[in-house]
C-alpha positions in Angstrom: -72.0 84.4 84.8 -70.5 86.6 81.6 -67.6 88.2 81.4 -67.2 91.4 78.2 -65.2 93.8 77.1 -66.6 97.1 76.0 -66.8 96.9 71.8 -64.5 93.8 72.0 -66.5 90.4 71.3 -65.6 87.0 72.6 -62.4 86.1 70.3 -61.7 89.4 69.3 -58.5 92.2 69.0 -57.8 93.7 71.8 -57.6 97.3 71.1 -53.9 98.3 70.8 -54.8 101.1 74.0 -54.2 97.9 76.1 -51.2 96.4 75.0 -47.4 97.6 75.2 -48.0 98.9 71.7 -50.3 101.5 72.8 -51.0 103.2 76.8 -50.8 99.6 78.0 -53.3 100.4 80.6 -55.7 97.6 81.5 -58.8 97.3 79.5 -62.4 98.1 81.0 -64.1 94.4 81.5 -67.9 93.9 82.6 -69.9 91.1 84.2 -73.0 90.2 85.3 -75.1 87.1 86.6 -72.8 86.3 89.9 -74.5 83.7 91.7 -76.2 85.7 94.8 -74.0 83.1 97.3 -70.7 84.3 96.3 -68.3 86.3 98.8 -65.6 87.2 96.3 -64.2 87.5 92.7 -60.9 86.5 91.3 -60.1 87.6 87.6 -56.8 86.2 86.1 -55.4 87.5 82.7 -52.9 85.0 80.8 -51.3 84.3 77.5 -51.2 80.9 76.8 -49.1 81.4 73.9 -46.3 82.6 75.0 -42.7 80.9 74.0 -41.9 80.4 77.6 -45.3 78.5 78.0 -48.4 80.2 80.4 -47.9 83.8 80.9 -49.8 85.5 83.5 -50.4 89.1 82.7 -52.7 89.9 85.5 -54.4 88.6 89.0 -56.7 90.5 90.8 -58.6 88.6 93.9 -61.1 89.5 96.5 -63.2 91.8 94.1 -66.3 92.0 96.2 -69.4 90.2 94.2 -71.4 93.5 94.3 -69.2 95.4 91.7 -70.0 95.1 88.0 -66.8 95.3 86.2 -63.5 97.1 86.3 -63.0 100.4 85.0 -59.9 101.3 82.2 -57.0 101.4 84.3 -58.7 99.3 87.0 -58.8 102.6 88.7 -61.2 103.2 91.5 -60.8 99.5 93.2 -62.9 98.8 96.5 -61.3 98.6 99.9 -60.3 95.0 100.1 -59.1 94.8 96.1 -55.6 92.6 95.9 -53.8 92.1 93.9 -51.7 89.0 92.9 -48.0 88.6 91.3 -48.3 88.2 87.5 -45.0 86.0 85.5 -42.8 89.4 85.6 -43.7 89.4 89.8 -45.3 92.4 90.1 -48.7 93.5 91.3 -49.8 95.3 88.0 -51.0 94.9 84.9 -48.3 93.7 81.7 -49.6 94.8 78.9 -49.6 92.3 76.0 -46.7 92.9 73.4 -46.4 89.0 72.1 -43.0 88.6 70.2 -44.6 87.1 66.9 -47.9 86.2 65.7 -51.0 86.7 66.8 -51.4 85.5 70.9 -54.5 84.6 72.4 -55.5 86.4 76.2 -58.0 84.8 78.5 -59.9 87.0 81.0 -60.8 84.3 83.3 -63.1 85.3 86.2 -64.3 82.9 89.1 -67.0 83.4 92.0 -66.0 82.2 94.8 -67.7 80.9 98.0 -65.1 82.1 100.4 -62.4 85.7 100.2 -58.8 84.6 100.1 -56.0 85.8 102.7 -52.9 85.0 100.3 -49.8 87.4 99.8 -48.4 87.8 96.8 -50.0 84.9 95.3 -48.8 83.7 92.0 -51.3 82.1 89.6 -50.8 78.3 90.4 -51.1 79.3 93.9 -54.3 81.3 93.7 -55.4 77.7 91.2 -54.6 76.0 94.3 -56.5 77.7 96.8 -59.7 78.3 94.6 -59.9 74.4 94.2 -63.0 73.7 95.8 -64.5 77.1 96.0 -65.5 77.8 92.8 -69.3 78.4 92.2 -69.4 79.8 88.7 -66.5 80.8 86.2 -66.3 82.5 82.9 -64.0 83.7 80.6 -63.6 86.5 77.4 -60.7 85.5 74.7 -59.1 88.4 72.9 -56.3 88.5 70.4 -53.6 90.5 69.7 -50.2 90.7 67.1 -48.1 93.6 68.0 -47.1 96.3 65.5 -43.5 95.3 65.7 
């Protein structure tokens, strides 16, 4: 399983569009090669160099296994599409806007062998519940140092 970014390669800037420098809408992300037994998707955004420690900026879950990717904005989700509560505990997207130097943000994605009925599932939760049913993960690295 692979996980991309549209003109972004593994370890590279995130384009300033996605981050609370720019539109801080969520960047477009592709995949391909989900194992043909999964049931469901779960992609989780984070920043793990944040002061604070681990900062989620983004859990989406139950992404059905016969979708390629995410468009910009994550608009146009499938029926079924949830969404989990990132560090600020909301349901969205946080754009990156790291307070010095140059952070590091991890697209992970996992296949699954089963669809999850959380709600409002922070990340060590959805961890939790995936132990076990993970067939295949992946992940994309980007970077980012805001303007300010």
């Amino acid at each position: 399983m692979e996980i991309s970014m549209p003109n972004v390669a593994d370890g590279g800037m995130l384009p300033v569009k996605y981050t609370g420098d720019g539109n801080g809408i969520s960047p477009p992300l592709n995949w391909k090669d989900v194992p043909h037994n999964a049931k469901s998707l779960v992609l989780i955004c984070e920043d793990p160099d944040a002061p604070s420690g681990m900062y989620t900026h983004w859990i989406v879950y139950n992404l059905p296994v016969n979708i390629l990717g995410l468009e910009e904005g994550a608009k146009n989700l499938p029926q079924g599409v949830q969404f989990g509560l990132n560090t600020a505990q909301q349901e969205v997207y946080v754009p990156p806007t790291p307070p010095s130097g140059i952070h590091r943000y991890y697209f992970r994605l996992y296949a699954l062998d089963t669809t999850l009925t959380l709600k409002n599932p922070q990340r060590a939760e959805i961890l939790a519940t995936i132990k076990g049913h993970v067939i295949a993960s992946t992940s994309l690295v980007t970077k980012y140092q805001s303007k300010s």
